[in-house]
DSSP file (Angstrom, degrees, kcal/mol; ACC not computed):
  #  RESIDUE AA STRUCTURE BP1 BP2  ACC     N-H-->O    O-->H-N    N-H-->O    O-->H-N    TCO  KAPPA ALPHA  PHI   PSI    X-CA   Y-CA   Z-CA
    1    1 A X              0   0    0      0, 0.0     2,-0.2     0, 0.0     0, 0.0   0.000 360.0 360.0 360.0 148.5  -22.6  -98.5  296.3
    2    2 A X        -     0   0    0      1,-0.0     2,-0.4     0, 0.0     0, 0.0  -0.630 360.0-164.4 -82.9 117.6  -20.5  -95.2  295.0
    3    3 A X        -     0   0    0     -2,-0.2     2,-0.3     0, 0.0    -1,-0.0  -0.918   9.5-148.2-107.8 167.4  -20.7  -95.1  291.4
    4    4 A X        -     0   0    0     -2,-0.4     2,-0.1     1,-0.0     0, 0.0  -0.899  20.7-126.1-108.3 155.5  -17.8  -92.5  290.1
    5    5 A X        -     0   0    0     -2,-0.3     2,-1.0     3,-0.0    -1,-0.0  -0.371  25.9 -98.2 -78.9 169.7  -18.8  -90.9  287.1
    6    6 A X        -     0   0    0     -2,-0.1     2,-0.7     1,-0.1    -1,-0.0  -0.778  37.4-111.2-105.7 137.3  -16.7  -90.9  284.2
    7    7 A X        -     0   0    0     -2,-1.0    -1,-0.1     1,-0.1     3,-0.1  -0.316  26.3-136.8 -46.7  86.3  -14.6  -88.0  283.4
    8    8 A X        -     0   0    0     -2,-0.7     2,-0.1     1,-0.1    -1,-0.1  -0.319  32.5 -98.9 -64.5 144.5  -15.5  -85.9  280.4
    9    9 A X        -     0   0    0      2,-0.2    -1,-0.1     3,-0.0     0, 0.0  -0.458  28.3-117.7 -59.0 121.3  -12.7  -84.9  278.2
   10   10 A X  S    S+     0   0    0     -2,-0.1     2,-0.2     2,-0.1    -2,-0.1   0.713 102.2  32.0-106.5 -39.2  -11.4  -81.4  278.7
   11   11 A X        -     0   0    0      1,-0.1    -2,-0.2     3,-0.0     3,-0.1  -0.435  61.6-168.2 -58.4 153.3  -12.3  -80.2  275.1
   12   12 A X  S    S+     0   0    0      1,-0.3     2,-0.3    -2,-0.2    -1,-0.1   0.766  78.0  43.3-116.7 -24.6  -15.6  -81.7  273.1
   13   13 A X  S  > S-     0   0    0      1,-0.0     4,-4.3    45,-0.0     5,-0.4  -0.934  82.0-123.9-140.0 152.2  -14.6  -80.2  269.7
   14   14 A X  H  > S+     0   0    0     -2,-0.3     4,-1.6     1,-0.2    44,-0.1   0.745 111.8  54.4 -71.1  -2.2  -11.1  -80.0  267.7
   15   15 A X  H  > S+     0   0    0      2,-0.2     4,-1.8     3,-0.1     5,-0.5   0.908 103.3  48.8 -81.6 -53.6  -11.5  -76.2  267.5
   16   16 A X  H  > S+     0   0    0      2,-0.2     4,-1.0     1,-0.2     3,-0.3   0.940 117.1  51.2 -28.1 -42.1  -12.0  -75.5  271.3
   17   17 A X  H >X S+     0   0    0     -4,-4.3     4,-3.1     1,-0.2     3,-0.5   0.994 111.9  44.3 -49.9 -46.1   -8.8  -77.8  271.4
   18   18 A X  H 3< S+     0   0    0     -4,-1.6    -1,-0.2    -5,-0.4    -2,-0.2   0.567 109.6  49.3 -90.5   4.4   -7.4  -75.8  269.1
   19   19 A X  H 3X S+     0   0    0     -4,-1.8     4,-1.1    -3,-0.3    -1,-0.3   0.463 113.9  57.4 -74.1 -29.3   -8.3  -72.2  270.6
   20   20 A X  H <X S+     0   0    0     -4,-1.0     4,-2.1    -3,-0.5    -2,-0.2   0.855  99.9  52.3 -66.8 -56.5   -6.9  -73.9  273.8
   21   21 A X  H  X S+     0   0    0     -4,-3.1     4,-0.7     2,-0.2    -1,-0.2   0.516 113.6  41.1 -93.8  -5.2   -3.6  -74.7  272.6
   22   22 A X  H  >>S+     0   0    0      2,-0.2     5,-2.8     3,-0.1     6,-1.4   0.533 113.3  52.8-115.5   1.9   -2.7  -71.1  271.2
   23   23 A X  H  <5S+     0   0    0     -4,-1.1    -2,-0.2     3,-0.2    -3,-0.1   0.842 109.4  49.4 -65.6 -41.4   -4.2  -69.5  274.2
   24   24 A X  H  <5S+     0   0    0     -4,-2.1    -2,-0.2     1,-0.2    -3,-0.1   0.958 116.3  44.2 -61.6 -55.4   -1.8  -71.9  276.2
   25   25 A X  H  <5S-     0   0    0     -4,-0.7    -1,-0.2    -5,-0.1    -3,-0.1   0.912 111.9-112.1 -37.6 -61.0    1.4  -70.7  273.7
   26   26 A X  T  <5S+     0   0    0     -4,-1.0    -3,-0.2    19,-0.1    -2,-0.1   0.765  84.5 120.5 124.9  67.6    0.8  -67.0  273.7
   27   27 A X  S   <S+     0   0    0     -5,-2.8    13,-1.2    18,-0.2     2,-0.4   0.229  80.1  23.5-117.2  -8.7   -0.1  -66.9  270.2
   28   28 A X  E     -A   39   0A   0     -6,-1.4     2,-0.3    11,-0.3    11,-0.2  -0.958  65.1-167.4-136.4 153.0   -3.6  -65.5  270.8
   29   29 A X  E     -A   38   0A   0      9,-5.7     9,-2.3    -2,-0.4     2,-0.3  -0.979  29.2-123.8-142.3 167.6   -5.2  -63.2  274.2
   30   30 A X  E     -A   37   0A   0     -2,-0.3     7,-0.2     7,-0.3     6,-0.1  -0.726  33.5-104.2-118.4 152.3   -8.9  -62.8  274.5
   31   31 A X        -     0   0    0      5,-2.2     3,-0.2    -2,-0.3     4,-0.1  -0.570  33.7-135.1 -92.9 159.9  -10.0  -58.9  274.8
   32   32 A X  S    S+     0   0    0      1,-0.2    -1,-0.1     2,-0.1    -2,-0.0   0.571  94.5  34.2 -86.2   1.3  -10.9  -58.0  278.2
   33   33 A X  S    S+     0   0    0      3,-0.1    -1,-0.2     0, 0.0    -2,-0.0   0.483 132.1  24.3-130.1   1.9  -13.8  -56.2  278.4
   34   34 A X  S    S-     0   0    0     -3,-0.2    -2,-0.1     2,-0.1     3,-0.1   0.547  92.2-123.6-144.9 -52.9  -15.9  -58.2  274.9
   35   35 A X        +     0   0    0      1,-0.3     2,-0.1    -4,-0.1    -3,-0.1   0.539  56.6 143.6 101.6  15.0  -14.3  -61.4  274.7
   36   36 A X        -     0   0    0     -6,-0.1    -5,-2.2    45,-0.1     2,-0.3  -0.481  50.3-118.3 -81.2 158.0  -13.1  -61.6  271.2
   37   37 A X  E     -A   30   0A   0     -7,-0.2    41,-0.6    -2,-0.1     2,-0.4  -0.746  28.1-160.9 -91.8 171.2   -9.9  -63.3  270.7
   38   38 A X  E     -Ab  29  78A   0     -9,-2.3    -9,-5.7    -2,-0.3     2,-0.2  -0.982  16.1-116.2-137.9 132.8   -7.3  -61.4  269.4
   39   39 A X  E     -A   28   0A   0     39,-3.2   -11,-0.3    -2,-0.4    35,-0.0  -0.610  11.9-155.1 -72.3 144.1   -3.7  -62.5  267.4
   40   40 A X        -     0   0    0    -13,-1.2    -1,-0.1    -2,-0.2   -12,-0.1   0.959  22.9-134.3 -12.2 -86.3   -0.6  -61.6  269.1
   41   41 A X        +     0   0    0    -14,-0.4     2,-0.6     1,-0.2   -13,-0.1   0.658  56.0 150.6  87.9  51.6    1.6  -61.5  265.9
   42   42 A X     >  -     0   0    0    -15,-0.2     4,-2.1     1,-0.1    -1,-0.2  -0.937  29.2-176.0 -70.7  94.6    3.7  -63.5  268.2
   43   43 A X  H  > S+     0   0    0     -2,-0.6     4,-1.1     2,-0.2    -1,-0.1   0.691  90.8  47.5 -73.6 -12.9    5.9  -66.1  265.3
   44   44 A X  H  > S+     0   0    0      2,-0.2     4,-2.7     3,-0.2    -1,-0.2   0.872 111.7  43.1 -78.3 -41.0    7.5  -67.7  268.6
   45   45 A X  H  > S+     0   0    0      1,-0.2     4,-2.6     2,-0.2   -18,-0.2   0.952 117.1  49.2 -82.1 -40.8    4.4  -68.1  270.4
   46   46 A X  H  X S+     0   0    0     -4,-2.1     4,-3.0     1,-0.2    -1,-0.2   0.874 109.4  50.6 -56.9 -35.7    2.7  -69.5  266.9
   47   47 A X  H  X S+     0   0    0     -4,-1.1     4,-2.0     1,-0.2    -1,-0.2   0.890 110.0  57.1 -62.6 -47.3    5.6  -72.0  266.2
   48   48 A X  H  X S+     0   0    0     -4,-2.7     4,-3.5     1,-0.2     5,-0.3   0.938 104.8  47.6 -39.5 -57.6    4.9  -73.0  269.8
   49   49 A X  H  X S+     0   0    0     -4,-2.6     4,-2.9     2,-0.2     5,-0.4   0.943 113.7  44.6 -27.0 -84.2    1.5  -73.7  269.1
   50   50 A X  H  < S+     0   0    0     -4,-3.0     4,-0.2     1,-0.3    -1,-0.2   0.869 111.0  52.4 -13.1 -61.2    2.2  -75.8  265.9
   51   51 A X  H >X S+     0   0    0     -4,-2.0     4,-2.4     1,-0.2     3,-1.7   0.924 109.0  50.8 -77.5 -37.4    4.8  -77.7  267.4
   52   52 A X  H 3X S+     0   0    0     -4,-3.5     4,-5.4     1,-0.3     3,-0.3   0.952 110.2  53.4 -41.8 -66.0    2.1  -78.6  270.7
   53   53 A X  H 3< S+     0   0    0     -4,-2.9    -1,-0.3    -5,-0.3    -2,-0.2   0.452 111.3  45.2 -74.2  -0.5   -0.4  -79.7  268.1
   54   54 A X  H <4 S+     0   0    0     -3,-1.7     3,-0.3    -5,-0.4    -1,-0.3   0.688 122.1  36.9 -88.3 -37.9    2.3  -82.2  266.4
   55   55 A X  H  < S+     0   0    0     -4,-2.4    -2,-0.2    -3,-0.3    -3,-0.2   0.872 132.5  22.2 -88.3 -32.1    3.4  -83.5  269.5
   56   56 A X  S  < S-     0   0    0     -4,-5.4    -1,-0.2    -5,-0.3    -3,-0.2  -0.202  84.8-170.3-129.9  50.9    0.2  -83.6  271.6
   57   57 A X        -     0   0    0     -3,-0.3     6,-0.1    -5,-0.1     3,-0.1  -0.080  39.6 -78.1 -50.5 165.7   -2.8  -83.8  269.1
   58   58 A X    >   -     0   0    0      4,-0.2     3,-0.6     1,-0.2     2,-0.3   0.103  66.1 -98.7 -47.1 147.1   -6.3  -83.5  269.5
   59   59 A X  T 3  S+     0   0    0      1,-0.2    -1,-0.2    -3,-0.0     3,-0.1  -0.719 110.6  14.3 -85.6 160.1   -7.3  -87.1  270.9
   60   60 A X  T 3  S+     0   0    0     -2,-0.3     2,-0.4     1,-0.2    -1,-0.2   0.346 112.3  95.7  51.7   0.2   -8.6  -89.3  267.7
   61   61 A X  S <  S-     0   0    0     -3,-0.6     2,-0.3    -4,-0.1    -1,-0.2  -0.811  76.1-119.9-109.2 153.8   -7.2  -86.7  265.4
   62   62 A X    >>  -     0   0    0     -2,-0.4     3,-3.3     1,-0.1     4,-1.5  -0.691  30.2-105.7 -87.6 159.7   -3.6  -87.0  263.6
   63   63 A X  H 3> S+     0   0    0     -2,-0.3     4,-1.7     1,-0.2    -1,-0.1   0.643 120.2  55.3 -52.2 -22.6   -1.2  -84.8  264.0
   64   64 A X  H 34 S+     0   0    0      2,-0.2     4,-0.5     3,-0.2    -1,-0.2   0.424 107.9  56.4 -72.1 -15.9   -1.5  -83.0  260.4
   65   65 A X  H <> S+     0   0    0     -3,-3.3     4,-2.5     2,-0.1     5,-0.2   0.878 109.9  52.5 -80.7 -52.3   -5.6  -82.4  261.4
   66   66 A X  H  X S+     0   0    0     -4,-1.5     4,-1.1     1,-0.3    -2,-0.2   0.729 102.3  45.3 -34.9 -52.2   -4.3  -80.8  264.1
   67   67 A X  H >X S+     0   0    0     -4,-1.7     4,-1.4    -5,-0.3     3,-0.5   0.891 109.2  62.1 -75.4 -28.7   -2.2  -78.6  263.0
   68   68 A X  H 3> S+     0   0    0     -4,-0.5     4,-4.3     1,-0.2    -2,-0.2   0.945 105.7  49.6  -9.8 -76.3   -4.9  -77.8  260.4
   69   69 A X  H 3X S+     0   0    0     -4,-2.5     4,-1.8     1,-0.3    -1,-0.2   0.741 103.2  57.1 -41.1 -50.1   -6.9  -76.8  263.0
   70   70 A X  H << S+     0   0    0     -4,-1.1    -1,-0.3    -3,-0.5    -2,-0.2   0.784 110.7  41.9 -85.7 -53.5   -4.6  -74.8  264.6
   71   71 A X  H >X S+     0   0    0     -4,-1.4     3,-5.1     2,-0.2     4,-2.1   0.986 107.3  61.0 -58.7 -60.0   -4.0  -72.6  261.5
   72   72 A X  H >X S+     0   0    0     -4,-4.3     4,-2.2     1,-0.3     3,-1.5   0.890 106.6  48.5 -48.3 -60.6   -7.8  -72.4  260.6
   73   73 A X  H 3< S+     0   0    0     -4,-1.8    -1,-0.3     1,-0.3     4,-0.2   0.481 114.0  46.2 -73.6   2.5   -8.3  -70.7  264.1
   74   74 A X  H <4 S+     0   0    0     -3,-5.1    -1,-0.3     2,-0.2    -2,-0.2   0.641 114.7  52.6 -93.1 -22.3   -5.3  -68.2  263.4
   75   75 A X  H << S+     0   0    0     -4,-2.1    -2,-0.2    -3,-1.5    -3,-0.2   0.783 111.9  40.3 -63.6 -41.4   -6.9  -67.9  260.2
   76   76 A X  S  < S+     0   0    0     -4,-2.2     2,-0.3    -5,-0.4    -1,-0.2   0.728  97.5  79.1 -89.9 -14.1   -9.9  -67.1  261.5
   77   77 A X        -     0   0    0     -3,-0.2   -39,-0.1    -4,-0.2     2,-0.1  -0.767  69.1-138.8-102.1 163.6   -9.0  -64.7  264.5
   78   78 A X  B     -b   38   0A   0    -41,-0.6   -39,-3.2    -2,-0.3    -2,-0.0  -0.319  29.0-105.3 -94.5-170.7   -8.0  -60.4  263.6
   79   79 A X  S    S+     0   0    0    -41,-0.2     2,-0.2    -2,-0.1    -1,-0.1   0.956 102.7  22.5 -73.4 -56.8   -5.2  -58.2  265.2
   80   80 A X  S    S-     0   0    0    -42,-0.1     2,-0.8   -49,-0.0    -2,-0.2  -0.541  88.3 -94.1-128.9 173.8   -8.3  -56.1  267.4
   81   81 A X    >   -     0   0    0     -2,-0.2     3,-3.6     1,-0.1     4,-0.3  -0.744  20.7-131.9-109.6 122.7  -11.6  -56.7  268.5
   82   82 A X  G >  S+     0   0    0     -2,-0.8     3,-0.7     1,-0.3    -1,-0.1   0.550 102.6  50.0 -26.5 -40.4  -14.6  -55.6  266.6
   83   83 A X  G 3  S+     0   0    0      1,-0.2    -1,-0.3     2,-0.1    -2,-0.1   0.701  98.8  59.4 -71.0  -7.9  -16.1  -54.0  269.8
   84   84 A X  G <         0   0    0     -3,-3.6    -1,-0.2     1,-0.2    -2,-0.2   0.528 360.0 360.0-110.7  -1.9  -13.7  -52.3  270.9
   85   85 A X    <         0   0    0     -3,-0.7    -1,-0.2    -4,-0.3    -2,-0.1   0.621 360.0 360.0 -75.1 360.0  -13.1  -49.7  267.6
């Protein structure tokens, strides 16, 4: 008999989510040639962001960790990438 496996979850941890969800917005781009991310300074693309992580949080997290999350990894990425000066 065929067992199916079960389908791992597309993120494992709520920052990957939340690196995920402000690539998906436009509020962050990843450099092309080192792989840091880099902010926009997009305020549209960030609001997007936010508002994604209210509406569709992290699964097991509330929306108010989420949007945490969301900040802490804007917090945490610069305008350029370290390699690239």
């Amino acid at each position: 008999m065929l067992k199916l496996k079960q389908k791992r979850p597309a993120y494992r941890r709520l920052e990957g989510w939340a690196i995920g969800v402000l690539l998906a917005a436009g509020a962050i781009k990843e450099c092309d040639d080192h792989g840091y991310m880099q902010c926009r300074g997009d305020p549209d693309a960030r609001q997007r962001a936010y508002d994604t992580a209210r509406e569709e949080p992290f699964p097991g997290c509330s929306p108010t960790d989420a949007v945490a999350a969301v900040h802490d990894v804007l917090g945490a990425v610069g305008e350029t990438c370290p390699d690239c000066r």
